[in-house]
C-alpha positions as CSV (number, residue, x, y, z in Angstrom):
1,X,-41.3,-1.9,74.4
2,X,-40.8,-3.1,71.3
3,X,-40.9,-1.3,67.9
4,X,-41.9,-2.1,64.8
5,X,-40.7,0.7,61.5
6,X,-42.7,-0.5,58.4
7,X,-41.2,0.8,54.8
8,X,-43.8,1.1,52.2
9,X,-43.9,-1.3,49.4
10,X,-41.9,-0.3,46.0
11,X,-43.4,-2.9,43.7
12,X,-44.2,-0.2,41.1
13,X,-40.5,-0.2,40.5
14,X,-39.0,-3.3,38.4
15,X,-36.5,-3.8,41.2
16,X,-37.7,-2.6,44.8
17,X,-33.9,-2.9,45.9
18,X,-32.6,0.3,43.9
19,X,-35.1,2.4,47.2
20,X,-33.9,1.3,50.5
21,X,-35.8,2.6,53.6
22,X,-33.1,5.4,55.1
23,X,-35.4,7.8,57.1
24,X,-36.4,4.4,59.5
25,X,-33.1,3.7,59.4
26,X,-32.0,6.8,61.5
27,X,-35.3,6.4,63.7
28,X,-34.3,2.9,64.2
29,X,-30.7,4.1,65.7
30,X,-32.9,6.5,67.6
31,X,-34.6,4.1,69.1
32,X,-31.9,2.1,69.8
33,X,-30.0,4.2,71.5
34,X,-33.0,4.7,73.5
35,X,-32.9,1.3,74.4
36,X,-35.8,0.4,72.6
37,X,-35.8,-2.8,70.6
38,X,-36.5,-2.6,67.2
39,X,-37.5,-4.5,63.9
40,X,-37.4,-2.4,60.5
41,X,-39.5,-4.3,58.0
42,X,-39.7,-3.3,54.2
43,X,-43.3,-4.9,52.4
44,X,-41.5,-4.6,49.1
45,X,-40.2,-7.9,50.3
46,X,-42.0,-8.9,53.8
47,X,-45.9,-9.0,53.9
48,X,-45.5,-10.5,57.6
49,X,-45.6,-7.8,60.4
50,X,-44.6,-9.0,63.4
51,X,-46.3,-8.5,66.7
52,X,-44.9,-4.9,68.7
53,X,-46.4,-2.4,70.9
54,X,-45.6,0.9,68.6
55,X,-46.0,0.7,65.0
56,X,-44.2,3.7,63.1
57,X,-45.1,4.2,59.3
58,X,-43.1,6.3,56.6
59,X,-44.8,7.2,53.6
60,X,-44.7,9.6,50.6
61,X,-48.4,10.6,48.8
62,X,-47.6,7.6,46.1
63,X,-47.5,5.2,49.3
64,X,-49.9,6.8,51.8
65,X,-53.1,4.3,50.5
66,X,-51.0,1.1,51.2
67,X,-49.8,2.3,54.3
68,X,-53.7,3.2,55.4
69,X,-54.4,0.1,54.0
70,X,-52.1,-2.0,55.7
71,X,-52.4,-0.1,59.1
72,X,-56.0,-1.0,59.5
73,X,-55.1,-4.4,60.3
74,X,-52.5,-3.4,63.2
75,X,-53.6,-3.3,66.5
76,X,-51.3,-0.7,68.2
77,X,-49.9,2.4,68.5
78,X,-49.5,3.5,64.9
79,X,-47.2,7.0,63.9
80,X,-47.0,8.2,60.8
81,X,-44.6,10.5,58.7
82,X,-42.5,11.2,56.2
83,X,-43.9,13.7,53.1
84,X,-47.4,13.1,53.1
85,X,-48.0,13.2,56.9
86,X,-46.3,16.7,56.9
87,X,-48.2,18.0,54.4
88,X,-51.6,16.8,55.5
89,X,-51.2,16.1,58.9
90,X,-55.2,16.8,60.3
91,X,-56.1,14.6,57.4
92,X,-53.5,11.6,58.2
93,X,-54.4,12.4,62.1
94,X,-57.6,10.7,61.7
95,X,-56.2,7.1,61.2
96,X,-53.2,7.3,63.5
97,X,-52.1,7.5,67.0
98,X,-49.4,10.1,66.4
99,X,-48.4,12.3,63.8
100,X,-45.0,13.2,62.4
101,X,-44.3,16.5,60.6
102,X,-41.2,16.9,59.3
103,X,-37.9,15.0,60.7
104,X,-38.3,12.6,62.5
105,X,-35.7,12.1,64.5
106,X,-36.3,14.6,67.2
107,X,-40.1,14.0,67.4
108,X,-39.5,10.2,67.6
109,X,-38.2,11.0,71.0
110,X,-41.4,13.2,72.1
111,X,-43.6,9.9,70.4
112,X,-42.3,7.6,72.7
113,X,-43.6,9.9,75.8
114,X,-46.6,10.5,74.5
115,X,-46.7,6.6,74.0
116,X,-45.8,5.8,77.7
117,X,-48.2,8.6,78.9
118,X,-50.9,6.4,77.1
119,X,-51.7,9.5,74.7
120,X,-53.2,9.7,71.7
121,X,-53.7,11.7,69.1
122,X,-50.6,14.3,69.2
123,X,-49.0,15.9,66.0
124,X,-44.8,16.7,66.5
125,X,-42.9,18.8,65.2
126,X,-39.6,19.2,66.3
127,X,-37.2,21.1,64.4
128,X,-33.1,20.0,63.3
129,X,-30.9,21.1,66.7
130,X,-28.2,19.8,65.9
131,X,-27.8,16.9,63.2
132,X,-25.0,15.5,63.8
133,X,-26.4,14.4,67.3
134,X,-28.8,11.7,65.4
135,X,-26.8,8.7,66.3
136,X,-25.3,6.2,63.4
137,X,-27.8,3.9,62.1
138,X,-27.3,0.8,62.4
139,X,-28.9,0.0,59.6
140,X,-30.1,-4.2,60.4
141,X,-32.1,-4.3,57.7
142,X,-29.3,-4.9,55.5
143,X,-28.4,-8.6,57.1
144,X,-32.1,-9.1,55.7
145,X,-31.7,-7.0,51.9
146,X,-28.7,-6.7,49.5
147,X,-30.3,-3.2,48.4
148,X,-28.5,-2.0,45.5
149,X,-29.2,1.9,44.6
150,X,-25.9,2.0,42.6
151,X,-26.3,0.7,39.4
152,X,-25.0,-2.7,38.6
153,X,-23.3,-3.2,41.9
154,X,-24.0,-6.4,44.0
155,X,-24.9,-4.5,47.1
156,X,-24.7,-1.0,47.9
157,X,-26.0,2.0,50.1
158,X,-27.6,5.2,50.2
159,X,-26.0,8.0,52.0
160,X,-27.4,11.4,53.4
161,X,-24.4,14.8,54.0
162,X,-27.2,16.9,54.2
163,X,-31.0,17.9,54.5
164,X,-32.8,19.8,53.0
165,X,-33.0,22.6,49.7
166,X,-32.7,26.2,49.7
167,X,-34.8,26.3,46.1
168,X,-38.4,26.2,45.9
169,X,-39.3,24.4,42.1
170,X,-43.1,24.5,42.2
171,X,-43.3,20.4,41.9
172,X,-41.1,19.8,44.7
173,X,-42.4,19.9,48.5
174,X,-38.9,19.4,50.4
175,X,-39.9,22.7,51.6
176,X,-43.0,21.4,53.5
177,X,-40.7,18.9,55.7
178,X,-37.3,21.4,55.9
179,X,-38.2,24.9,55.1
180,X,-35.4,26.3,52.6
181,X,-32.6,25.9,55.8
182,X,-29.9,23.4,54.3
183,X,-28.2,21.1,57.6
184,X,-25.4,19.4,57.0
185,X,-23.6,16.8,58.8
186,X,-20.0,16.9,59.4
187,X,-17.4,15.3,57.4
188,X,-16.2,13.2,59.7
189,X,-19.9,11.9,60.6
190,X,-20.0,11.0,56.8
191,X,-16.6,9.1,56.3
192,X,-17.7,7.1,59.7
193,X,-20.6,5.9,58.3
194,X,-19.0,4.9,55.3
195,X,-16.2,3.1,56.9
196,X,-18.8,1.7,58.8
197,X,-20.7,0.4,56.3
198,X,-17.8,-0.6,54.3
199,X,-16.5,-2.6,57.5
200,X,-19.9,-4.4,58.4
201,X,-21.8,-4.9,54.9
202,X,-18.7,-5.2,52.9
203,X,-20.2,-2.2,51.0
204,X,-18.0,-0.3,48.4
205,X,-20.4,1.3,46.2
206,X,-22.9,4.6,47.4
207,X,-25.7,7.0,46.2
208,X,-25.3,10.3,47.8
209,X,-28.9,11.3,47.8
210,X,-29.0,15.1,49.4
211,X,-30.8,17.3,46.8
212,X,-27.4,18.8,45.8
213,X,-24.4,16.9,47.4
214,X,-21.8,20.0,45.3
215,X,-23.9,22.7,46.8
216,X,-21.1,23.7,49.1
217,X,-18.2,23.6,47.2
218,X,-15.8,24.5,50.0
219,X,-17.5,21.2,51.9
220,X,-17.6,19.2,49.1
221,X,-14.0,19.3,48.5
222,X,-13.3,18.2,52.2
223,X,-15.8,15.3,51.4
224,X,-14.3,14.4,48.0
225,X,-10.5,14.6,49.6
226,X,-11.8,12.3,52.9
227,X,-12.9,10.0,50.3
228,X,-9.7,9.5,48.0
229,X,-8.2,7.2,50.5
230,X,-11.3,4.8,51.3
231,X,-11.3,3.9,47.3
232,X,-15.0,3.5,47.1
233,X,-17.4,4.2,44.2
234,X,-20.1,6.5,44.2
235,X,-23.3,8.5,42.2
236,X,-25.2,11.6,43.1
237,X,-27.6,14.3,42.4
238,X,-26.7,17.6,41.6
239,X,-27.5,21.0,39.7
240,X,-26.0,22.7,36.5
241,X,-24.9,25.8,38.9
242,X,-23.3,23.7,41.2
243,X,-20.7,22.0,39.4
244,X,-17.5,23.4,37.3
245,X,-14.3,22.0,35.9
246,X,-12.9,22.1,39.5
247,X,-15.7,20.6,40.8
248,X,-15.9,17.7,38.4
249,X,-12.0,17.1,38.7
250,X,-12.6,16.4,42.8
251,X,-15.7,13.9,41.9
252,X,-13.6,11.9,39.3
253,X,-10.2,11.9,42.0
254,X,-12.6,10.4,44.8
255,X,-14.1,7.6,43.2
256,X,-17.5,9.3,41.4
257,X,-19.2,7.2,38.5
258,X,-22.6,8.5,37.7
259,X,-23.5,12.4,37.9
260,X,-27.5,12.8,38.5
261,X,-28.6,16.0,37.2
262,X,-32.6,17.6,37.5
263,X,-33.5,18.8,34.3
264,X,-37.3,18.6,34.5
265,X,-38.0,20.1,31.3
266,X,-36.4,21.2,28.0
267,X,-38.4,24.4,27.4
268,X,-37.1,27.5,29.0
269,X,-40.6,28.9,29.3
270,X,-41.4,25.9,31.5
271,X,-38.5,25.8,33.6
272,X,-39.0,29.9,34.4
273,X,-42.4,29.2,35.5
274,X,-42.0,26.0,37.7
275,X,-38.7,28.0,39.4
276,X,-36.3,26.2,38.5
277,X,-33.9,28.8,37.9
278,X,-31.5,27.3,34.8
279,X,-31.6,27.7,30.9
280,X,-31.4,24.6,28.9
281,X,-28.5,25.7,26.8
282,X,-26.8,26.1,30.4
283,X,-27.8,22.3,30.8
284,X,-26.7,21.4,27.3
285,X,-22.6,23.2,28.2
286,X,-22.9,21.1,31.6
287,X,-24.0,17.7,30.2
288,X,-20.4,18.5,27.8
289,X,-18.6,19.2,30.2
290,X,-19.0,16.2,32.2
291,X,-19.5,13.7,29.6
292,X,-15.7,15.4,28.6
293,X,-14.2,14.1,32.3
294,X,-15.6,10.5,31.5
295,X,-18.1,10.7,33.5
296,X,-21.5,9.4,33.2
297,X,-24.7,11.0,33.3
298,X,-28.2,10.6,34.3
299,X,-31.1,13.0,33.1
300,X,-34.0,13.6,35.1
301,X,-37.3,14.8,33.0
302,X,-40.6,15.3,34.0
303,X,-44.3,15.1,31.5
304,X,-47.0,17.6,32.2
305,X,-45.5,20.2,33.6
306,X,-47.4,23.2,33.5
307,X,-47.2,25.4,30.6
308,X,-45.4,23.1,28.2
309,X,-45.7,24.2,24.3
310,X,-47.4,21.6,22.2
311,X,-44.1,20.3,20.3
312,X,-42.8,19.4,24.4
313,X,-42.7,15.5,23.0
314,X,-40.7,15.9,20.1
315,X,-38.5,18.9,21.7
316,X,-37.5,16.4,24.5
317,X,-36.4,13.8,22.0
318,X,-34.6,15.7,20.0
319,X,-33.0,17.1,23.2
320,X,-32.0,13.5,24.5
321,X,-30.8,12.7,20.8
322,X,-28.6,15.8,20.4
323,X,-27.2,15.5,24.4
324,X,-26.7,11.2,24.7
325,X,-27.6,11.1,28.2
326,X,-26.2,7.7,29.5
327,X,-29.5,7.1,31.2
328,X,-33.1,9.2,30.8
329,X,-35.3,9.0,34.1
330,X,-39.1,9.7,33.1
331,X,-41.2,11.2,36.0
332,X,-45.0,12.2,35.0
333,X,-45.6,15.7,36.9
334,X,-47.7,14.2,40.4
335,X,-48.9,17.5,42.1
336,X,-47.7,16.1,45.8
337,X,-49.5,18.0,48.7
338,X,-47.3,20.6,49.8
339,X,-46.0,21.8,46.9
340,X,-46.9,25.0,44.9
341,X,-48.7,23.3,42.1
342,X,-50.7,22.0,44.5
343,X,-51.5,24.6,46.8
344,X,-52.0,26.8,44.0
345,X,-52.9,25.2,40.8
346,X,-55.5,27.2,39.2
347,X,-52.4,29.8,38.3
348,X,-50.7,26.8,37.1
349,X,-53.4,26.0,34.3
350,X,-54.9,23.3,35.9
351,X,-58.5,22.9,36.0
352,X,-58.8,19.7,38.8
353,X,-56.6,17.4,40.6
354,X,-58.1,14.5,41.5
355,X,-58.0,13.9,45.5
356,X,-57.5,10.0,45.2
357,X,-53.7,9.4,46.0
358,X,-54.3,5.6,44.2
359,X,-53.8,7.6,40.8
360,X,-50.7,9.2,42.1
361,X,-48.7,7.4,40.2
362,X,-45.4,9.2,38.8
363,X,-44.2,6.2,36.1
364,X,-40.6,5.6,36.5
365,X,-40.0,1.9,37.1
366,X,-40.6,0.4,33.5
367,X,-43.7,-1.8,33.8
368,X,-45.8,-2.1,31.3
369,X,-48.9,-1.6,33.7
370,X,-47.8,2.3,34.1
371,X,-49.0,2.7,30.3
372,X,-52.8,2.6,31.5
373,X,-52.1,5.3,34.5
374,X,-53.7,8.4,34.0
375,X,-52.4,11.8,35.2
376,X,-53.8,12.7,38.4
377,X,-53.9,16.4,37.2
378,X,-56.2,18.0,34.3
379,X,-55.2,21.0,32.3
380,X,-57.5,23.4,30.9
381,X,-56.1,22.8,27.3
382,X,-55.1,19.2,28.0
383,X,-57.2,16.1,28.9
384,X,-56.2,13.2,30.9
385,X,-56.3,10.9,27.9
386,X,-54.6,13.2,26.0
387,X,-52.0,13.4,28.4
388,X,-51.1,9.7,29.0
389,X,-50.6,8.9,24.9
390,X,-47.9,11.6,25.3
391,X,-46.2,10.4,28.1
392,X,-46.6,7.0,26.9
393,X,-44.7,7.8,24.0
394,X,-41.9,9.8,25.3
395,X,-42.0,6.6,28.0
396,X,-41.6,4.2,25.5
397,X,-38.7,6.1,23.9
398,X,-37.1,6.6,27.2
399,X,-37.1,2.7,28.0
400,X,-35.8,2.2,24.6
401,X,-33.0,4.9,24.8
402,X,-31.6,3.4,27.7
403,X,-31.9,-0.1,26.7
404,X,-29.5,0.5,23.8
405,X,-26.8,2.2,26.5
């Protein structure tokens, strides 16, 4: 048998290589160790899929039209998961052999039986067991792609400590793949896979991207101490409420550069209603305090959030010009299946979401195309149109701000 993992194309951002294709790359050591041969292709960069016998497709909503797209011209067994499948699955069901809700790395295994049984049409769901059991991943792609989600570095990798969220912000549907359970590998898996990677790639440089990487301070300071001695750089995301001078102190001793934090939005009402659980003077003290260790930091905002007052342009400006943020990352709100806002929008304002995913666009990677989008949600006090000439401008400053850091 042979196996073919097919990464959806990232062309909306300005450099595909920042997104590298980690979920396949723990099915692929799955497979592997499975003693299945295996070929992981990202169509950011490869529109050539080679001949196989199983085809398995990862795709968030933003991606799922591609990947229907591009599967319709396989002849195979075709699996699909990742966000969209396990929110939607009796929708995705109907253009693929097999269905994956949530990880992926358990129900891989159960796939493959249904494969060899010459079934069709299952949905698997398999729950975490034990997460340190998934095996290293060998990660072959990278003899193919320098990806490089650390700023500025030559080549660099994503890691994952842990998966899943214990919060549940009304945009966000981790909760539809992990529940609100939080499973964390073991300090010794992560340091292996860095020395690994380190050892073969000749990687120094590393996103940590678990939702919170300091939620666990007690583990976090065995990671940040584990990592002193391997001298490597690194960036990750994090909250306000889960960082403090102690914190902060153990990211700069172990080699931290960038400090990701979620801000969303910059109006309390807002960020009360969408559950995100933090004040904005809270985030003002905490963008202070680490621009006072030297460290840099990276703001993520999101446009058309529900409830936002009708000064939200001009009070997110001023916000980014009274806070210098070393970087401002722009999202327009997309309301992903699986997520409150979704499920639930009428108490959200919203008078229709449109069901074709090819609008779900969320506009962060800086083309110039992004300007026509418009939002894939309508409010009851705000149009569409409306609502693109405000993002465009709050885009346009955003691009600007950051091309003067």
């Amino acid at each position: 048998m042979k196996a073919i993992l097919i990464a959806p194309s990232n062309n909306f951002f300005l450099n595909p290589l920042i997104a590298e294709p980690l979920g396949l790359m723990y099915i692929e050591a799955v497979l592997k160790q499975m003693g299945i041969e295996v070929e992981v292709i990202d169509t950011s960069f490869e529109s050539k899929i080679p001949e196989g016998d199983l085809y398995c497709f990862s795709a968030a909503t933003i991606h799922y039209p591609q990947i229907l797209e591009l599967s319709k011209n396989i002849n195979g067994y075709k699996v699909i998961g990742g966000p969209h499948a396990s929110a939607l699955p009796m929708e995705v069901k109907k253009h693929f052999d097999a269905v994956v809700v949530g990880p992926g790395t358990s129900a891989i295994i159960d796939v493959i039986k249904d494969f060899n049984a010459n079934k069709r049409g299952g949905v698997f769901r398999s729950p975490v067991s034990d997460i340190n059991s998934i095996p290293l991943a060998p990660r072959s792609i990278l003899y193919k792609h320098k990806y490089t989600p650390f700023p500025n570095a030559p080549i660099s990798a994503s890691l994952i400590t842990s998966m899943g969220c214990p919060y549940k912000c009304s945009f966000c549907a981790s909760n539809t793949i992990w529940g609100r359970k939080v499973f964390n590998y073991s300090v010794d898996k992560v340091i292996t896979e860095i020395k690994y990677l380190k050892s073969t790639f000749g990687i120094n440089h590393f996103k940590f991207v678990d939702d919170t990487l300091t939620l666990n301070k007690r583990r976090f300071k065995e990671i940040s101490n584990a990592l002193i001695p391997l001298d490597v750089k690194w960036i990750c995301n994090t909250r306000i409420d889960a960082i403090d001078d102690e914190i902060l102190d153990q990211m700069i001793n172990s080699g931290c550069d960038y400090v990701d934090l979620g801000v969303e939005s910059v109006d309390d009402d807002v960020l009360d209603k969408i559950n995100k659980h933090q004040k904005i003077e809270d985030v003002e003290r905490a963008i202070e305090k680490i621009k006072s260790k030297n460290l840099k930091v990276k703001v993520y905002l999101i446009y058309g959030l529900p409830f936002e007052p009708e000064d939200i342009v001009q009070k997110t400006i001023d916000f980014i010009e009274k806070n210098e943020p070393d970087h401002v990352s722009l999202f327009t709100l997309v309301p992903y299946p699986g997520t409150d806002i979704c499920d639930n929008y009428e108490k959200y304002n919203i008078k229709k979401i449109y069901d074709d995913f090819n609008v779900y666009q969320h506009s962060v990677g800086g083309k110039k195309s992004e300007l026509e989008w418009l939002p894939s949600i309508e409010y009851n006090d705000r149009s569409r149109e409306f609502m693109r000439d405000e993002r465009n401008t709050l885009k346009l400053y955003a691009d600007n701000w950051n091309n003067r850091r």
